[in-house]
C-alpha positions as CSV (number, residue, x, y, z in Angstrom):
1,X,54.1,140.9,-155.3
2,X,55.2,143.8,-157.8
3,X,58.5,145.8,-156.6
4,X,57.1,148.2,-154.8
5,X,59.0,150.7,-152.2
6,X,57.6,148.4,-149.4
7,X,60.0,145.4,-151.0
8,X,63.3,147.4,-151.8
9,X,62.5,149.8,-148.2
10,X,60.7,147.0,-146.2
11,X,59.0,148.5,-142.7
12,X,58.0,146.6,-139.5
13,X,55.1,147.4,-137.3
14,X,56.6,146.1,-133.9
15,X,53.8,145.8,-131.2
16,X,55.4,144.5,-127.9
17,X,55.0,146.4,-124.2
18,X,58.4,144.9,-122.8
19,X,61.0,147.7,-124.1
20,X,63.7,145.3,-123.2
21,X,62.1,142.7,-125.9
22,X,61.5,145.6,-128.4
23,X,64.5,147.2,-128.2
24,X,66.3,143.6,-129.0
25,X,63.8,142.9,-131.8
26,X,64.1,146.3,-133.6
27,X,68.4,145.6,-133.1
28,X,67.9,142.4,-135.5
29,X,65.7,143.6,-137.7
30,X,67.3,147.3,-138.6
31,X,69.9,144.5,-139.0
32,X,68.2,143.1,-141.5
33,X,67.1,146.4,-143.2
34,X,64.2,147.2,-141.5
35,X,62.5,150.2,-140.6
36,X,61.1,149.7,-137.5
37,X,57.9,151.0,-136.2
38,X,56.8,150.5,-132.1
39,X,54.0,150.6,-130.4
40,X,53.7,149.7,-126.8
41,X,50.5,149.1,-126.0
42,X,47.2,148.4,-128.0
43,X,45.7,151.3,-128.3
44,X,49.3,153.2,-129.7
45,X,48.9,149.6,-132.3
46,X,45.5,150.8,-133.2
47,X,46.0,154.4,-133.8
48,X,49.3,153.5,-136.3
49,X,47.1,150.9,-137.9
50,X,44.7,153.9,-138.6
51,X,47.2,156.4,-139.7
52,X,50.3,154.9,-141.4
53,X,50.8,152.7,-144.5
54,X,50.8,149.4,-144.1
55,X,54.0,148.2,-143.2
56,X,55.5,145.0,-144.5
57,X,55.4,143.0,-141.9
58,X,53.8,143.1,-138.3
59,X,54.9,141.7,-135.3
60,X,52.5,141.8,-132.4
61,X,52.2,140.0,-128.9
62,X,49.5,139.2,-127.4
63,X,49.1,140.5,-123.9
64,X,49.6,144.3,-124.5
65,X,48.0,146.9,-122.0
66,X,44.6,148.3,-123.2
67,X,43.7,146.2,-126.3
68,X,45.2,142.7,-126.8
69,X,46.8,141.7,-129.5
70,X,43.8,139.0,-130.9
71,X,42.1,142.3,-131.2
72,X,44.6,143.9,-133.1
73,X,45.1,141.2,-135.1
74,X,40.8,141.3,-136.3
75,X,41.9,145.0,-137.0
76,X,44.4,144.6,-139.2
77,X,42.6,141.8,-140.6
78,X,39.4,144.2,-141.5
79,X,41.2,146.6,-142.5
80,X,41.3,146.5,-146.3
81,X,44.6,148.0,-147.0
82,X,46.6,146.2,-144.0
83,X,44.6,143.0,-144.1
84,X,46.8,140.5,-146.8
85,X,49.9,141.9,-144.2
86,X,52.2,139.4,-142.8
87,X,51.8,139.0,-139.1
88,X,54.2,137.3,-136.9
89,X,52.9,136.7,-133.7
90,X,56.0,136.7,-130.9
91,X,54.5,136.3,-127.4
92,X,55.1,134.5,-124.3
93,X,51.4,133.0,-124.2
94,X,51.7,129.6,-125.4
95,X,47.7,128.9,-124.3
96,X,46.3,126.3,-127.4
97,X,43.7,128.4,-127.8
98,X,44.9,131.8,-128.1
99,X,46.7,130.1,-130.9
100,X,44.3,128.1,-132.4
101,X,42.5,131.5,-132.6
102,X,45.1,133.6,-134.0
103,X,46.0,131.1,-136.3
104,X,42.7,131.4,-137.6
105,X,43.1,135.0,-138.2
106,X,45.4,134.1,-140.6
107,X,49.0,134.9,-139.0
108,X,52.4,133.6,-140.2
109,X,53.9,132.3,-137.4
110,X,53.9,131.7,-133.9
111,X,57.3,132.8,-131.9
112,X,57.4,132.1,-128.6
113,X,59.3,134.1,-125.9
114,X,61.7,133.8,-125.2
115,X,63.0,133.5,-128.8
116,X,65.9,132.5,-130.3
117,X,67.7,135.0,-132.8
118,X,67.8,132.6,-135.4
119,X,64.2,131.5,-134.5
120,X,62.6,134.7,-135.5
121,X,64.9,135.6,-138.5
122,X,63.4,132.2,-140.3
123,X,60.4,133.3,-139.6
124,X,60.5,136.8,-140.9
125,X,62.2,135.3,-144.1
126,X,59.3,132.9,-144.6
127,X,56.7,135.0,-143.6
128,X,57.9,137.9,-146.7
129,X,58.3,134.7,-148.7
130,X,62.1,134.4,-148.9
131,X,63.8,131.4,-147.9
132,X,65.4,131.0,-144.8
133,X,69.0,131.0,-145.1
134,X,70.8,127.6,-144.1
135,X,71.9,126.7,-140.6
């Protein structure tokens, strides 16, 4: 990737309906630099996805109200200027396959909740293609 304002200013689509969950993940990644984004619920995901920039990375669960989140996910993926965006998927729905799915779709990772601090942080630095500092 070239050094664009995304890389030096990097921006996080958070989609997660659990405010408790969002709040904690948009605490470690300002953290981390961040400008975090929410939506909480699938439809708010859709209309960001329609009207910002793609961000640099997405985080997205799965079970949202109105849209899930596999249908997000074909969204971004079809969308032409969003679709090579890093997704991190960070849900409580560990069903094989909902992830065998989503993994087709062509996401980074797979987080569980609930997630470990360190958890996620490796796999924000691997997903942007930086490597995970050592534990």
């Amino acid at each position: 990737m070239n050094n664009s304002s995304s890389e030096q200013d990097p921006r996080l689509l958070l989609v997660e309906d659990e405010q408790d969950t969002a709040d904690l993940v948009t605490l470690i990644m300002k953290e981390r630099g961040y400008h975090v984004s929410h939506a909480s619920d699938g439809a708010a995901a859709l209309e960001k996805i329609a009207l910002m920039p793609p961000p640099s990375l997405v985080m997205l669960d799965i079970q949202l109200p109105h849209v899930d989140g596999i249908t997000i996910l074909e969204t971004i993926r079809a969308t032409p200027d969003w679709k090579n965006v890093p997704v991190i998927m960070l849900t409580a729905v560990a069903d094989q396959e909902k992830i065998r799915k989503v993994r087709a779709l062509t996401v980074q990772d797979y987080v569980l909740k609930p997630f470990r601090r360190e958890t996620l942080l490796r796999s924000v630095d691997q997903s942007r293609g930086t490597p995970a500092p050592p534990r």
